[in-house]
N, C-alpha and C positions, 0 to 999 in steps of 0.2 A: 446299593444304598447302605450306608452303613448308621446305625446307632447304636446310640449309649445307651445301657444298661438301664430299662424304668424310665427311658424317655423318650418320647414317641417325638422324630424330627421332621417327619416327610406329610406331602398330603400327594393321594392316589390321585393322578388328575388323567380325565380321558375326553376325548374330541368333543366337542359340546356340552361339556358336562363336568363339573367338580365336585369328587366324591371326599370328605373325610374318611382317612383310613382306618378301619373296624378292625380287618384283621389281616395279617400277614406273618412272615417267614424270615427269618434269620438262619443262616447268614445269607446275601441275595447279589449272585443268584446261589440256588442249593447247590448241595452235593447231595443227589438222592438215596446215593448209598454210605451217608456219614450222617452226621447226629446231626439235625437244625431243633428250629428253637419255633414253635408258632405261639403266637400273639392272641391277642385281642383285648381291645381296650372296649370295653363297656360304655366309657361317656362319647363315645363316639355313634353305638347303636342305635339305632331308630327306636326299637324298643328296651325302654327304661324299667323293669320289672327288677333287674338285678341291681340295679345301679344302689351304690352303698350297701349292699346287703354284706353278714359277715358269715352267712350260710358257707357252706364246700359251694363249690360249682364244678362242674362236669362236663366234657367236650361230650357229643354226640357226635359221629362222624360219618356219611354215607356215599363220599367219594375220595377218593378213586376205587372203593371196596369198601364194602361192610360187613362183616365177619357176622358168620352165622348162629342161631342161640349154641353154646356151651363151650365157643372160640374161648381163650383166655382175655380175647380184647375185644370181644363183640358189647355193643353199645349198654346191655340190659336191658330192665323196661324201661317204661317212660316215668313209671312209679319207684322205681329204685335204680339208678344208671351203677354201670359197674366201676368200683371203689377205683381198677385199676387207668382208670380216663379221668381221673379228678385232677383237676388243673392245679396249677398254685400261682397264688397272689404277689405280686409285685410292690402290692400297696396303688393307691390313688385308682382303682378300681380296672387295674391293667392285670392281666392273668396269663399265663402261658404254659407250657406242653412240650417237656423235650422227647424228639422221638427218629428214628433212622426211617427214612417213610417208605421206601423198599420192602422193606423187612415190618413196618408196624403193618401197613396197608398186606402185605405181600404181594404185591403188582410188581410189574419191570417198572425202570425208566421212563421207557416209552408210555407205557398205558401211565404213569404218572403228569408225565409233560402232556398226554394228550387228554386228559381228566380233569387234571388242578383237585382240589383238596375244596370239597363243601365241609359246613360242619356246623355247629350253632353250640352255644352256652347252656344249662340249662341249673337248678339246683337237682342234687338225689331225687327228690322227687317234684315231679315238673308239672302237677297237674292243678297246684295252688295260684295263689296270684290273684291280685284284684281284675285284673285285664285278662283274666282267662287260664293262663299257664306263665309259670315262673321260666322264664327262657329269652334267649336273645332272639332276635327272626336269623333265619338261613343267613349264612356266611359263607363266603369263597373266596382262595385264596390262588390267585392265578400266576403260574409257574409257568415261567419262559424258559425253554434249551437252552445252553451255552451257545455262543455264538462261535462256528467254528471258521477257521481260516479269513484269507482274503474278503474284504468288503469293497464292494466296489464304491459307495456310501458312506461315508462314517464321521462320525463328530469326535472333536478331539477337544478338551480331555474323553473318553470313554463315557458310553451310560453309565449312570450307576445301577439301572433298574428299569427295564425293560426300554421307555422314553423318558424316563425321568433323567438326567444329568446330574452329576454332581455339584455344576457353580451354577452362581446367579447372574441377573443380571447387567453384574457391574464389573463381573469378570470375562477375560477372554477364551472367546467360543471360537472354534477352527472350523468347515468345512471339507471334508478334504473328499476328492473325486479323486479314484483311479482307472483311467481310458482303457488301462490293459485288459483287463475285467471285463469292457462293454461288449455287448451282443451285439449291439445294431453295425450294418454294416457302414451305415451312412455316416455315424459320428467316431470311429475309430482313426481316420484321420486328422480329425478337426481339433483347432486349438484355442476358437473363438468362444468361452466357455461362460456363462453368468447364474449368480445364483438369482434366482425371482424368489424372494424373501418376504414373509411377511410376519406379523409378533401379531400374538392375542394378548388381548386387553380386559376379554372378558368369558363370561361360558357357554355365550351363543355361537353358534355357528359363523355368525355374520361379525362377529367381533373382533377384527382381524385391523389393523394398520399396515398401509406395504410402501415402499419408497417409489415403487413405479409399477402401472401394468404389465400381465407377463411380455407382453407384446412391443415393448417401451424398455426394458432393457437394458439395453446396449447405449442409452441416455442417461443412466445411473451409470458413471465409472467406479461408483463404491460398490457396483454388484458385480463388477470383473472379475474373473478368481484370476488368482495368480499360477503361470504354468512354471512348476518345478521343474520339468524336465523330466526325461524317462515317462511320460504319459502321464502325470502326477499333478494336479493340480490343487489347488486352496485358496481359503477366502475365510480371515480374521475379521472378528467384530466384537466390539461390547456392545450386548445387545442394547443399552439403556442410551448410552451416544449414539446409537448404528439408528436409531431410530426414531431420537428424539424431537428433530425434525416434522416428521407424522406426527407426534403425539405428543404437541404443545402441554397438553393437561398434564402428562406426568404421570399416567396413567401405570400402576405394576404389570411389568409384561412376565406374562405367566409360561410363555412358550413361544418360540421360535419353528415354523414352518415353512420350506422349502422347498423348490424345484432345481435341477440344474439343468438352463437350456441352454439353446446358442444367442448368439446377440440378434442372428434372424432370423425367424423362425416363420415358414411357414406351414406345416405340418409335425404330425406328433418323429417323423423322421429325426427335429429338429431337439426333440428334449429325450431326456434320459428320463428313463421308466420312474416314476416311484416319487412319491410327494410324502414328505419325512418332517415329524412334527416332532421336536426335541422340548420338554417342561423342564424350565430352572427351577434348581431349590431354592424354594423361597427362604427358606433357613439360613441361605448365603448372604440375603440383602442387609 
């Protein structure tokens, strides 16, 4: 995901649920042993104790490590946080934190990707406040691996961010399946290949539009993928036409979710492992 400087363009969306983004990381995805940039925007937090305030404010941090009393970067108290965790202001109540998270944390890679980064807001001293304490509620900012080599799955253009995409709706989304890759032994020959697609509409679970059951298929010719050759298949759509059909209303499709089976299917033999839910930028529309 990429943004501009002081302005927040994305929103964190997850299966069932649509979160506005509080806090996250630049550039994405990291480099854990090079400088990033974390975030967080205040008018997005649940709790509003800091909002407008023109007080310092101050990271508290307690994952992936939290440095013990007399570290140069350990948190301080909760009554005096230490001067060297003091955020800086972007303006419009957005604040950030450059740091190498390797080496600030001192953890590997690994215990990094496999922790993610908690941490919350707070002012110097955090014990004021009409609501109790001058502070943001816990934050986390969840850090995916690079993805390395061969996918046997993948959407083209590329994520930008973890299942977030870079285009919207009204641009073109690729599917692209590679057979080389596959485990099974039952679908390494096969060439009779369909996406069972469907768009959400909204943040419930059941919020979903599809053009045909998974089972129905091979009756949508617009879910055929196309075989490249060499084991290589794909299947082009703009989700907003690809769809519109189902969703007379006009409904904003928030995400594109999929399966790749065969046109018949009678057991899980018949489909490829993994149901992959791709969110457009909504910024794109």
């Amino acid at each position: 995901m990429k943004k501009l400087l002081f302005v927040i363009t994305a929103v964190l969306m997850s299966i069932g649920k649509l979160v506005a983004q509080k806090a996250w990381a630049t550039p994405d995805p990291i480099n854990p042993n090079d400088s990033i940039t974390i975030w967080v925007d205040i008018k997005k937090c649940d709790r509003q104790q800091l909002a407008g305030t023109t007080d310092p404010l101050y990271m508290w941090t307690w994952t992936p490590n939290e440095h013990a009393v007399g570290h140069p970067l350990n948190n301080g108290t909760w009554q005096a946080s230490n001067d060297a965790l003091q955020m800086r202001s972007a303006g419009n109540d957005l604040y950030f934190y450059r740091m190498v998270p390797t080496q600030f944390y001192e953890v590997t890679a690994a215990e990094l990707y496999n922790n993610d980064i908690s941490l919350l807001l707070k002012k110097k001293d955090g014990t004021g406040g009409a609501a109790g304490e001058d502070k943001t509620e816990d934050l986390k900012i969840d850090l995916a691996p690079p993805v390395v080599g061969p996918q046997k799955v993948a959407p083209f253009p590329k994520l930008a961010k973890k299942d977030t995409l870079s285009i919207g709706g009204s641009d073109v989304l690729t599917i692209l399946y590679d057979r080389n890759l596959e485990t099974k032994d039952t679908l390494k020959d096969k060439e009779d290949f369909y996406v069972y697609a469907k768009a959400r509409i909204g943040a419930g679970a059941a919020d979903f539009v599809q053009i045909v059951s998974i089972t129905k298929v091979a009756t949508a010719p617009q879910l055929a993928m196309k075989n490249n050759g060499n084991g290589k298949f794909s299947l082009s759509m703009i989700p907003n036409k690809f769809f519109a059909s189902v969703n007379p209303g006009g409904q904003k499709i928030l995400s594109v979710q999929f399966q790749i089976v065969r046109g018949k299917i009678r057991n899980s033999n018949d489909t490829v492992d993994g149901t992959y839910e791709y969110f457009l930028n909504q910024n794109c529309e």
